[in-house]
Backbone bond lengths (Angstrom), bond angles and torsions (degrees), N, CA, C in turn:
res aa  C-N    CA-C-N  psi(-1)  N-CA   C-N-CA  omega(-1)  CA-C   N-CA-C  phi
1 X - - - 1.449 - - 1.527 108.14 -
2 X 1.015 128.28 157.77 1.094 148.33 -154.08 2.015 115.49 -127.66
3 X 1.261 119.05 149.45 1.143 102.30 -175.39 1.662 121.15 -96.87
4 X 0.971 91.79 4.23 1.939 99.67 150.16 1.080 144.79 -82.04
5 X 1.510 89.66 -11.35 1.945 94.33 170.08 1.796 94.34 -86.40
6 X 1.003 127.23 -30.69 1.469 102.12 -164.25 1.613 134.78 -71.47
7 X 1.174 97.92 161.09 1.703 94.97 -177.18 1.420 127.11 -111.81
8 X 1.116 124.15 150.55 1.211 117.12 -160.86 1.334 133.63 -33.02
9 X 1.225 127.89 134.12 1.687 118.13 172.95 1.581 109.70 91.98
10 X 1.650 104.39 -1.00 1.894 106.19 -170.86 1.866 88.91 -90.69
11 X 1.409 107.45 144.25 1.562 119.37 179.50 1.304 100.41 -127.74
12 X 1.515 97.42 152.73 1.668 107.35 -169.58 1.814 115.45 -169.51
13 X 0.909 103.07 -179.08 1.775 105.55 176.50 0.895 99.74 -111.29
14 X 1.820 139.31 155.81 1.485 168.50 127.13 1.468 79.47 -22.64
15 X 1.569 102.24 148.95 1.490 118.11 155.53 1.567 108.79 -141.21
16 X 1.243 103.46 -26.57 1.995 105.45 -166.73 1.320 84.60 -147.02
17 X 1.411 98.84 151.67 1.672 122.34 151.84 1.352 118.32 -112.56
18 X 1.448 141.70 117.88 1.368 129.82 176.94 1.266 120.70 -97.06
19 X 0.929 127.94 -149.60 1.760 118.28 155.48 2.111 86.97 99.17
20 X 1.615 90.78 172.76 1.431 89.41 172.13 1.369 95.90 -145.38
21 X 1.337 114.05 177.81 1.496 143.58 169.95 1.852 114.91 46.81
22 X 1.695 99.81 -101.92 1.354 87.60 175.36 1.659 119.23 -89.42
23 X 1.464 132.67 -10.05 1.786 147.09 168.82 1.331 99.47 -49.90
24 X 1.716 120.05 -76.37 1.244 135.44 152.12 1.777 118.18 -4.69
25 X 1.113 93.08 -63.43 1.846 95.91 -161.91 1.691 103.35 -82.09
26 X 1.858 105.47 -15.52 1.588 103.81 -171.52 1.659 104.41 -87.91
27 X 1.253 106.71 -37.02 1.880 111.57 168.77 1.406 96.49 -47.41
28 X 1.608 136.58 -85.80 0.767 127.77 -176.95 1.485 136.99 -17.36
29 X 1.405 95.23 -55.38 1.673 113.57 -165.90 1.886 87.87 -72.81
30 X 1.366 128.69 -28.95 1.475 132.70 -176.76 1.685 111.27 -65.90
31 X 1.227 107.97 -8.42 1.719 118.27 -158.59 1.742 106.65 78.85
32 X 1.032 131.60 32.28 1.268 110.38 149.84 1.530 127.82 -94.18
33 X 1.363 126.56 100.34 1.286 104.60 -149.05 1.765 74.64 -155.17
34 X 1.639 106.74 150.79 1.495 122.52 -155.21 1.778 90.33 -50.27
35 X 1.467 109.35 164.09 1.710 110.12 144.90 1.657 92.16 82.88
36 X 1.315 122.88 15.33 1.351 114.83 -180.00 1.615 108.55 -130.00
37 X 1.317 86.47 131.25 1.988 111.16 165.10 1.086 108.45 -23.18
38 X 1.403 137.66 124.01 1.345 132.58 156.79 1.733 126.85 -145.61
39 X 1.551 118.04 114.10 1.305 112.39 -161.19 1.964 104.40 -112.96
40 X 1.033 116.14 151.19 1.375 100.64 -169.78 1.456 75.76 -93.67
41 X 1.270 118.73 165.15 1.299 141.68 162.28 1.258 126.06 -113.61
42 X 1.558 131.13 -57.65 1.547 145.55 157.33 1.301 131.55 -142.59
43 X 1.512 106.69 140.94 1.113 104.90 -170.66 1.825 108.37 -117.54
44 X 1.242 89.52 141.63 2.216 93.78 -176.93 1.610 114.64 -42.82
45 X 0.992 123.14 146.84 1.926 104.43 173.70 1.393 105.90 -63.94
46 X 1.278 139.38 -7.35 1.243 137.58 -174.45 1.679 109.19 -84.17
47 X 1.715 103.64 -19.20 1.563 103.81 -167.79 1.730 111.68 93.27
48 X 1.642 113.86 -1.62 1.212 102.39 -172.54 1.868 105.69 -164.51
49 X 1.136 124.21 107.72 1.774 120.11 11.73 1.338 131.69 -90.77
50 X 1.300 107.22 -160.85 1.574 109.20 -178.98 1.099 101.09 -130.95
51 X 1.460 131.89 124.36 1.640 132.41 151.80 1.199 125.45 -79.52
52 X 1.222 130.50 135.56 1.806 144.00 -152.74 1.259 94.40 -133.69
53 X 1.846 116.64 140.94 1.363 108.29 163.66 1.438 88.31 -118.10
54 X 1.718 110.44 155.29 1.243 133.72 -179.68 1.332 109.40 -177.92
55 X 1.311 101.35 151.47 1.622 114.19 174.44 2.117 106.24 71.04
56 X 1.459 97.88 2.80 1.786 97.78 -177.51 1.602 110.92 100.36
57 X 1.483 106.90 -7.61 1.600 104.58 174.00 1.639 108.31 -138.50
58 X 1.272 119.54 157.99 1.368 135.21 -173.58 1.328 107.96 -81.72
59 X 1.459 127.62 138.86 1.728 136.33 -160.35 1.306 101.62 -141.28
60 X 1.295 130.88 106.21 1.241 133.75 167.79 1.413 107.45 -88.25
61 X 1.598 122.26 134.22 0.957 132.42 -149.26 1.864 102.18 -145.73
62 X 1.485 126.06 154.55 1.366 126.15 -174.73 1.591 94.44 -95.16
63 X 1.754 103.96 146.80 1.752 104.65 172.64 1.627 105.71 -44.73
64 X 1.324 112.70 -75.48 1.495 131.86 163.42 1.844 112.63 -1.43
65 X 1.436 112.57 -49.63 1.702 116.94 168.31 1.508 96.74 -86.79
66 X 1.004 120.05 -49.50 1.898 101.35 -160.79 1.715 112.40 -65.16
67 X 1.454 127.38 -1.35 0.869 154.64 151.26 1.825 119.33 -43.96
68 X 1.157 111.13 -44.87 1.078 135.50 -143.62 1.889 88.39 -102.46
69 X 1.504 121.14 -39.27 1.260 145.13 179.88 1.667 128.19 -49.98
70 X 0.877 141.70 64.23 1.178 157.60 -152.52 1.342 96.57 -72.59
71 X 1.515 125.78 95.97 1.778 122.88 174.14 1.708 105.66 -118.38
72 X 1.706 99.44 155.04 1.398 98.70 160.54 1.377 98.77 -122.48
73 X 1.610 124.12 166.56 1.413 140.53 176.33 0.980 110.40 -79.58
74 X 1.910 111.12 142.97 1.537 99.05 -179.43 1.619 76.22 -109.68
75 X 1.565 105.15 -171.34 1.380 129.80 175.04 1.142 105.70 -102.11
């Protein structure tokens, strides 16, 4: 699953990063990086963007990258 299907208020861990070259290295460099907390918080009425909290601060992010986001659900 991916972090564009989710809906608000769903929490979960990083599992994959996709993307390549410099997208890739900027998620990263953002704290998205495998093994990490991630809760969506809000999403635009349009569906785009999406703000994520992780790492203790809020990350607004494009549908187009959260796509790219490889999560599993925690309980």
């Amino acid at each position: 699953m991916t972090l564009d299907d989710w809906p608000i208020g769903h929490s979960g861990v990083i599992r994959s990063v996709g993307g390549g070259g410099d997208l890739r290295c900027r998620l990263l460099d953002m704290g998205i990086i495998p093994k990490t907390a991630v809760t969506v918080v809000k999403v635009a009425p349009m569906g785009d963007p999406i703000e994520l909290r992780l790492r203790g601060y809020e990350l607004t992010i494009r549908k187009e990258d959260a796509k790219l986001i490889g999560v599993e659900e925690t309980k």
